[in-house]
Residue, then its C-alpha position, 0 to 999 in steps of 0.5 A: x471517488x467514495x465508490x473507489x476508496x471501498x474498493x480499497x478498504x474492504x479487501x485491506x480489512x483482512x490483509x493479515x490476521x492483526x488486521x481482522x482484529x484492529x488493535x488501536x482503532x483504525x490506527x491499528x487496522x492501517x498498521x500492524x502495531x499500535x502508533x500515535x500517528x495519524x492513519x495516513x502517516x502510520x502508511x506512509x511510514x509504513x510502506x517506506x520502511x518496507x521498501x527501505x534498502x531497496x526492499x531486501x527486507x521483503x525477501x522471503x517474506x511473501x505475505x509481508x512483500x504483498x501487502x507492502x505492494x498494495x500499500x504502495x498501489x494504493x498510495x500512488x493512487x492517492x498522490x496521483x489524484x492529489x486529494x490526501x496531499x493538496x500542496x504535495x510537491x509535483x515531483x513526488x506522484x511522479x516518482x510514485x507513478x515510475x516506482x509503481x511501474x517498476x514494483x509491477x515489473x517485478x512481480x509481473x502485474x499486467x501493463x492496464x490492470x485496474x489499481x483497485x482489483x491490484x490491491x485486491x488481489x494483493x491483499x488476499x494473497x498476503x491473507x492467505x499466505x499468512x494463513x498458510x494457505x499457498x494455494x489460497x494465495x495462488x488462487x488471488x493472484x488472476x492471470x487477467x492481473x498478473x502474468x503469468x498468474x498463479x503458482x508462479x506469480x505467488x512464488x515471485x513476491x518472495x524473490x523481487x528483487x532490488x526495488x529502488x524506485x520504490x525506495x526512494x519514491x516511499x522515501x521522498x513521500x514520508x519526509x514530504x509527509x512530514x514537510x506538510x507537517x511541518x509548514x501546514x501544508x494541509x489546507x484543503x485537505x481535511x481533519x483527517x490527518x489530524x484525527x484519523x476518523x474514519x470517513x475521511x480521506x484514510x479509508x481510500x487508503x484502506x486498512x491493511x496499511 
C-alpha cells in the first residue's frame, strides 16, 4: 500500500510549476492556490470543479485536462480500496469506477492499464505542456497506456468532450466529503483529514491535486 501511494506521490510532485514550488505546505502541493481545507478535501474539490458541467472547463486546456484526469484516477484509487473514506456510502466507488472508465474512453487509455503508471503519465504530460514542451508531453503519453499514444493521445486531452459520469461521481464525492464531515464519519480513517500531515493517507493521493 506505502509502495503504491509513492508511486502517486512522486510524479504529481511536478505536475505543474505551482507544484514544484508548494505554496502552503502540502495544502499547497495538492492544490494550485493556497486553502484552509485539509489535502484530501482541497482534491476532492478540486477534481470536482474540473469536471464540473461535464468538464467544459477543460477544453482547450490540455495540461489543465491532464492533470484533473489523474486527480480523478487517483481518487477512485482511494475510494475503491475504502482506506481514506471508511464509512463512505457504497454507491459513491461505483460511481468512480464507471466515470473512470468513461474519462479513459475519452481519452483512449488502454482497457488494463495500471492506474499508477495512468497517473504517471498524466502528470508528465500536464508537466510538459505547461512547459511548452508538446513533444515532451507527446513523449509521456506511451502507446502501452494510451491508444493510439503520442501526438495524437496529446492532442485529445484538449478536446474530450462532455464527460458527465465524471460530473456527477466527483460531485456526489465532495458533498459525501462533506457528509463525513458533518456526522463524523471518520472513525478509522486517521488524522489526517484534520491536519494533512504528511505520512498520512493524503500522500496516496499525491501532490499534484
Amino acid at each position: 500500500m506505502i509502495a503504491r501511494r509513492t508511486l502517486l506521490l512522486l510524479p504529481l510532485l511536478a505536475a505543474c510549476e505551482e507544484l514544484r514550488t508548494p505554496q502552503a505546505g502540502l495544502t499547497g502541493v495538492l492544490v494550485s492556490t493556497p486553502s484552509a481545507q485539509g489535502p484530501l478535501r482541497a482534491a476532492v474539490e478540486a477534481t470536482a470543479a474540473a469536471f464540473d458541467r461535464e468538464g467544459q472547463g477543460l477544453d482547450g486546456r490540455p495540461a489543465e485536462a491532464a492533470l484533473a484526469l489523474a486527480r480523478f484516477e487517483a481518487l477512485a484509487i482511494e475510494t475503491t480500496d475504502r482506506n481514506a473514506f471508511p464509512t463512505m456510502s457504497p454507491t459513491v466507488p461505483i460511481a468512480m469506477r464507471v466515470a473512470r472508465d468513461e474519462n479513459r474512453a475519452a481519452l483512449g487509455v488502454t482497457q488494463n492499464a495500471p492506474a499508477a503508471d495512468v497517473v504517471r503519465a498524466l502528470a508528465r504530460a500536464a508537466e510538459r505542456l505547461r512547459a511548452n514542451d508538446p513533444p515532451g508531453a507527446a513523449a509521456a503519453l506511451d502507446r502501452r497506456l494510451f491508444e493510439p499514444g503520442g501526438e495524437v493521445t496529446r492532442d485529445r486531452l484538449g478536446a474530450l468532450g462532455p464527460l458527465p459520469a465524471a460530473a456527477q461521481a466527483s460531485a456526489a464525492l465532495a458533498r459525501e466529503v462533506r457528509r463525513l464531515d458533518l456526522d463524523r464519519g471518520w472513525a478509522g480513517a486517521g488524522n489526517w483529514w484534520q491536519t494533512g500531515e504528511r505520512g498520512t493517507i493524503t500522500d496516496g493521493l499525491g501532490a499534484g491535486f
